[in-house]
BAFI-3210 file (N, C-alpha, C; in Angstrom, 3 decimals, decimal comma, padded with zeros to 6 digits):
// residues 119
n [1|2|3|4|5|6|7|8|9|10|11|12|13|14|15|16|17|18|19|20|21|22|23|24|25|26|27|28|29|30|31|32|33|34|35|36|37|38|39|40|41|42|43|44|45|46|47|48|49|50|51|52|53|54|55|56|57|58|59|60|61|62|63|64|65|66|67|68|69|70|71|72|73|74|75|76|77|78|79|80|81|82|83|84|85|86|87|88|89|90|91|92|93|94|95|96|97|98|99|100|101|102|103|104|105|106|107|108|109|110|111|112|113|114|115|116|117|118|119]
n.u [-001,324|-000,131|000,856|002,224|003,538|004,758|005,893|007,073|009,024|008,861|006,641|004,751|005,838|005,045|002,290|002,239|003,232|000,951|-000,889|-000,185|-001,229|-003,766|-004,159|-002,496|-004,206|-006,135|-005,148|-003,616|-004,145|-004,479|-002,392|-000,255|000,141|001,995|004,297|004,977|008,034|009,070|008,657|009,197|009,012|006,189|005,359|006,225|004,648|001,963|002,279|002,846|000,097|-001,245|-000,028|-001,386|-003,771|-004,215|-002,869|-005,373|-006,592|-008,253|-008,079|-007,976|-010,816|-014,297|-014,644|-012,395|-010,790|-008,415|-008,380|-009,142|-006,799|-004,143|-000,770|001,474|004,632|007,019|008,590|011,275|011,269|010,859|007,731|004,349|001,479|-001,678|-005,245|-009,114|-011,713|-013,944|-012,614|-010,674|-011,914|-013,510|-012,654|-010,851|-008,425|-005,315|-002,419|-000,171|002,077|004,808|006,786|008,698|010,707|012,995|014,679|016,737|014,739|012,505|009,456|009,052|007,060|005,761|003,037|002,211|-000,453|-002,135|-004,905|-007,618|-008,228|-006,031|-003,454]
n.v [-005,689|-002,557|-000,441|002,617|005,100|007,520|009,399|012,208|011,519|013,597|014,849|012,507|012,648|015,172|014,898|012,715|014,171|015,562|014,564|011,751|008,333|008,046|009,468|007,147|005,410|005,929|004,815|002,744|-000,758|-002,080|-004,045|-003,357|-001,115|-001,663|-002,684|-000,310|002,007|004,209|007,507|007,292|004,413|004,606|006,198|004,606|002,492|003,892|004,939|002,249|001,207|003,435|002,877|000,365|000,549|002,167|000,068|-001,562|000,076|002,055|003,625|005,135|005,692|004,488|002,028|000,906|000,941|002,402|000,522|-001,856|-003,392|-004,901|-004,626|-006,422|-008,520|-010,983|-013,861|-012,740|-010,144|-009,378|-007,233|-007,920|-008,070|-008,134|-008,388|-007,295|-009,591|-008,941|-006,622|-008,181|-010,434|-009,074|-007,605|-009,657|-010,902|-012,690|-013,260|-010,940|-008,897|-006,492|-004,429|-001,527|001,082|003,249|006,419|008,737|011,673|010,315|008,027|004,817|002,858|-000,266|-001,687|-004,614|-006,614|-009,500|-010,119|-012,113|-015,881|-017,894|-019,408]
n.w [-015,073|-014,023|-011,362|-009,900|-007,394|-005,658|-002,871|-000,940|001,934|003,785|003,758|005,034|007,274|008,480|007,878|010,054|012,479|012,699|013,055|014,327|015,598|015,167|012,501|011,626|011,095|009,400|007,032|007,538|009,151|012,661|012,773|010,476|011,371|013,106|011,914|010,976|011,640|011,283|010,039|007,311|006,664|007,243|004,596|002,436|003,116|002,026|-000,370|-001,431|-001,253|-003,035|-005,212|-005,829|-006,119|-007,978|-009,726|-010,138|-011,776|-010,413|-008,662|-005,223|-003,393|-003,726|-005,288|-004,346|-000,955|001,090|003,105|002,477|001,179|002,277|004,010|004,540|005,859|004,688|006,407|005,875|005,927|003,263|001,678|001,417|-000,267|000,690|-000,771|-000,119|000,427|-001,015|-003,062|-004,290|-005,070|-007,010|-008,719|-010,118|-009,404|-009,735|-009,167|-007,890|-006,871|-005,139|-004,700|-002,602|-002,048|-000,858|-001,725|-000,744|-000,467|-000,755|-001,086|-003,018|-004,464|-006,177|-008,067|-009,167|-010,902|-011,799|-013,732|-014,191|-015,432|-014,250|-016,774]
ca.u [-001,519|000,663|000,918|003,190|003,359|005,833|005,501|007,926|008,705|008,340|004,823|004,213|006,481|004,531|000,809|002,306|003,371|000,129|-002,100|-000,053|-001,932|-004,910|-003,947|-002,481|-005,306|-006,900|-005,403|-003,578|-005,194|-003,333|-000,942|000,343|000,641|002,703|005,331|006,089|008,811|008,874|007,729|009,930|008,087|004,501|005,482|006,012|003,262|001,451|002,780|001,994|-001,648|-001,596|-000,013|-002,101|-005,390|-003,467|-002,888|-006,360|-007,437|-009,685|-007,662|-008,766|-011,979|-015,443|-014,391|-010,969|-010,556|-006,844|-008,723|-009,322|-005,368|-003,031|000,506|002,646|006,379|007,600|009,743|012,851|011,458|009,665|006,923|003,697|-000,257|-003,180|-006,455|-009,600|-012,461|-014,620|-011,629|-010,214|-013,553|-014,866|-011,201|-010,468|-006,933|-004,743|-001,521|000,198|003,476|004,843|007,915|008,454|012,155|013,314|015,902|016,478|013,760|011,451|009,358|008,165|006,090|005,185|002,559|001,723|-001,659|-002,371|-006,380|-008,250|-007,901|-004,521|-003,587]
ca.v [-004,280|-001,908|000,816|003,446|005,703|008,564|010,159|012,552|011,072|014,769|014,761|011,691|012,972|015,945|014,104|011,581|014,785|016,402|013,412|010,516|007,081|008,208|009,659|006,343|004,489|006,329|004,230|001,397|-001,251|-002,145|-004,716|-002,411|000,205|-002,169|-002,808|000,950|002,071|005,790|008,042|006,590|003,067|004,683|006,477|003,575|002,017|005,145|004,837|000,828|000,908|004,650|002,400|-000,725|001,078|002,534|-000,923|-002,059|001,302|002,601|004,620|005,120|005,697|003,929|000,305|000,117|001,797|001,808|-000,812|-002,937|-003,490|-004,956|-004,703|-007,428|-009,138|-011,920|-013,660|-012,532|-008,706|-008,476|-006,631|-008,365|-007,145|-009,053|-007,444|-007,333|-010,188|-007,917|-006,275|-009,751|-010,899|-007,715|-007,434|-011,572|-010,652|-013,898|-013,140|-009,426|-008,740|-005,465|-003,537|-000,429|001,436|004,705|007,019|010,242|012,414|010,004|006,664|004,752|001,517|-000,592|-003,132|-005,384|-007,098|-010,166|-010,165|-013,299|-017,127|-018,564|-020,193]
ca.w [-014,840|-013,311|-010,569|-009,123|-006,569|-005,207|-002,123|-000,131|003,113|004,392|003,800|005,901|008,850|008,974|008,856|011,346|013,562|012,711|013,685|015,306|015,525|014,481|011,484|010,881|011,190|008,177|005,906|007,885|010,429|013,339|012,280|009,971|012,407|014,588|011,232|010,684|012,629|011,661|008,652|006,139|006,453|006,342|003,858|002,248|003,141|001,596|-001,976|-001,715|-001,409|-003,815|-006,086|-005,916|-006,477|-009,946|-010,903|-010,272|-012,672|-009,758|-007,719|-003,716|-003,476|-003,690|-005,337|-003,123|-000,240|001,940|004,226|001,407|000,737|003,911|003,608|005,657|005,301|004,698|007,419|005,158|005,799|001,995|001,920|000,655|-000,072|-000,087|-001,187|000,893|-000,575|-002,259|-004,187|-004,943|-006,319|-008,199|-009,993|-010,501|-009,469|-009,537|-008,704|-006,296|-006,249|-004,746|-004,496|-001,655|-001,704|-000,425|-001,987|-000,112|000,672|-001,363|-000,964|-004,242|-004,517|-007,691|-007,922|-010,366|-010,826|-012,709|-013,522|-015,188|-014,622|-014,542|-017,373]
c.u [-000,452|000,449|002,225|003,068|004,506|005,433|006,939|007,817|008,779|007,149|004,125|004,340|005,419|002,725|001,000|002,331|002,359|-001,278|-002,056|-001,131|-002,881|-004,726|-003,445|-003,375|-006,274|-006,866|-004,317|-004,568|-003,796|-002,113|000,327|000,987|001,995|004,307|005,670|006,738|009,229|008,434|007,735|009,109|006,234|004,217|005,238|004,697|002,133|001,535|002,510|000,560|-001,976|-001,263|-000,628|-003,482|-005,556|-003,682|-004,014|-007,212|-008,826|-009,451|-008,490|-010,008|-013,400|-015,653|-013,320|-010,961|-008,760|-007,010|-008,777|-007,720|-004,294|-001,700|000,971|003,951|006,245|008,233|011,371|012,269|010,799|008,686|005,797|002,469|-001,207|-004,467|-008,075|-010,809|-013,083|-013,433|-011,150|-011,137|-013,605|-013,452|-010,285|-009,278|-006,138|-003,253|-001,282|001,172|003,567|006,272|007,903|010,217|011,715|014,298|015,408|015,199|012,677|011,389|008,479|008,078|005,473|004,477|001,988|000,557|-001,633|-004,208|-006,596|-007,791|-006,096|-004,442|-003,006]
c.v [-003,828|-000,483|001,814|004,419|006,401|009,068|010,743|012,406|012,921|015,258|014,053|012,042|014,722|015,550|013,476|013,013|015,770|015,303|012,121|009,220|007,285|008,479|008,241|005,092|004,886|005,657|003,069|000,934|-001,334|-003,371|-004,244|-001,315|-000,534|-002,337|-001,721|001,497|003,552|006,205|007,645|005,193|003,523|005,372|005,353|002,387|002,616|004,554|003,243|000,893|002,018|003,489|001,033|-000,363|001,467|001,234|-001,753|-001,418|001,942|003,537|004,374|005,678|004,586|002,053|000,143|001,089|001,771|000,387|-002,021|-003,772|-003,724|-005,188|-005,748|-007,537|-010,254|-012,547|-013,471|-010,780|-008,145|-008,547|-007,304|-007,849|-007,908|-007,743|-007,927|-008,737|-010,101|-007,264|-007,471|-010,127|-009,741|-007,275|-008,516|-011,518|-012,081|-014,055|-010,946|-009,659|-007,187|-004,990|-001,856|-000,204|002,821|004,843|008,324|010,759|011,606|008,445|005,985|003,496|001,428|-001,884|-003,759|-006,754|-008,044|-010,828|-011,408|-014,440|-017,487|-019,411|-022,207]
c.w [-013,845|-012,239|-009,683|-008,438|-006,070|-004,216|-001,363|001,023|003,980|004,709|004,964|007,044|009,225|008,972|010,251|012,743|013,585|013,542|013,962|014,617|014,800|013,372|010,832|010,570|010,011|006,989|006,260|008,931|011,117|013,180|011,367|010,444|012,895|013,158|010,943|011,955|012,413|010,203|007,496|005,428|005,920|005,511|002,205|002,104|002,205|-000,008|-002,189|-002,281|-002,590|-005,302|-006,508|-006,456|-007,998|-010,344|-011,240|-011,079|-011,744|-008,882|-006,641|-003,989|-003,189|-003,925|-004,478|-002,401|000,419|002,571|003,366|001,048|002,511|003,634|005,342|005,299|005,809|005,738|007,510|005,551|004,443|002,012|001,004|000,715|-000,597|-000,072|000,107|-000,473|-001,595|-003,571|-004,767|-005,755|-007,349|-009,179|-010,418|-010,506|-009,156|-008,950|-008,656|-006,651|-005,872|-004,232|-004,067|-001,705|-001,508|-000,923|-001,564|-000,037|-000,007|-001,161|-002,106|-003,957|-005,829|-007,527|-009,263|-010,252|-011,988|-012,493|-014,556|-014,700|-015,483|-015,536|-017,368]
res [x|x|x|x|x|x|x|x|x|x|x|x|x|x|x|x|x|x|x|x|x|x|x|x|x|x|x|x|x|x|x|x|x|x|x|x|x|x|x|x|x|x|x|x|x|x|x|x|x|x|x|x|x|x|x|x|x|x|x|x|x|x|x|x|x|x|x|x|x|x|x|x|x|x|x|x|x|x|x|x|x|x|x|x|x|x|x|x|x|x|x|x|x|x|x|x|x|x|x|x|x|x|x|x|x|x|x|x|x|x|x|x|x|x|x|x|x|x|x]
***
């Protein structure tokens, strides 16, 4: 399964300068907080998890929430997302991957979900 996500990093820079930390705490935790380094990244971040919820066919909401989904890196800098237990279980997801770029005023993220047992 697949997901994608678009967001204009203009959007973010004006939540972030509408509601700071807190605002980012709505839909990161704090380790996450501590890897974005200005709008661009939680922008980023943003369009990850928007697009992870797509590829799970459930969108944010009630089965996945943001909290449910943690974005980290690698110690090369790529960006990786594990799922929370409950989402892992209740969608038998086996393998994540995840791709986050920026081009100009925009930040897109694609994730790809592999559900069922490994063969």
């Amino acid at each position: 399964m697949i997901g994608i996500d678009l967001i204009a990093v203009s959007r973010m820079k004006r939540f972030m300068d509408r509601f700071g930390q807190k605002g980012l705490r709505r839909f990161l935790d704090e380790n996450e907080i501590a890897l974005v380094k200005n709008h661009r990244t939680a922008a980023g971040f943003w369009a990850a998890k928007e697009a992870c919820s797509k590829a799970l066919g459930c969108g944010i909401g009630r089965e996945c929430g943001f909290h449910d989904m943690r974005i980290a890196k690698t110690s090369k800098g790529a960006p990786y997302i594990t799922l929370s237990n409950t989402v892992h279980n209740a969608f038998s997801i086996t393998e994540i991957a995840i791709s986050i770029t920026h081009d100009g005023a925009y930040a897109i993220a694609v994730v790809t979900l592999q559900q069922g047992k490994k063969l």
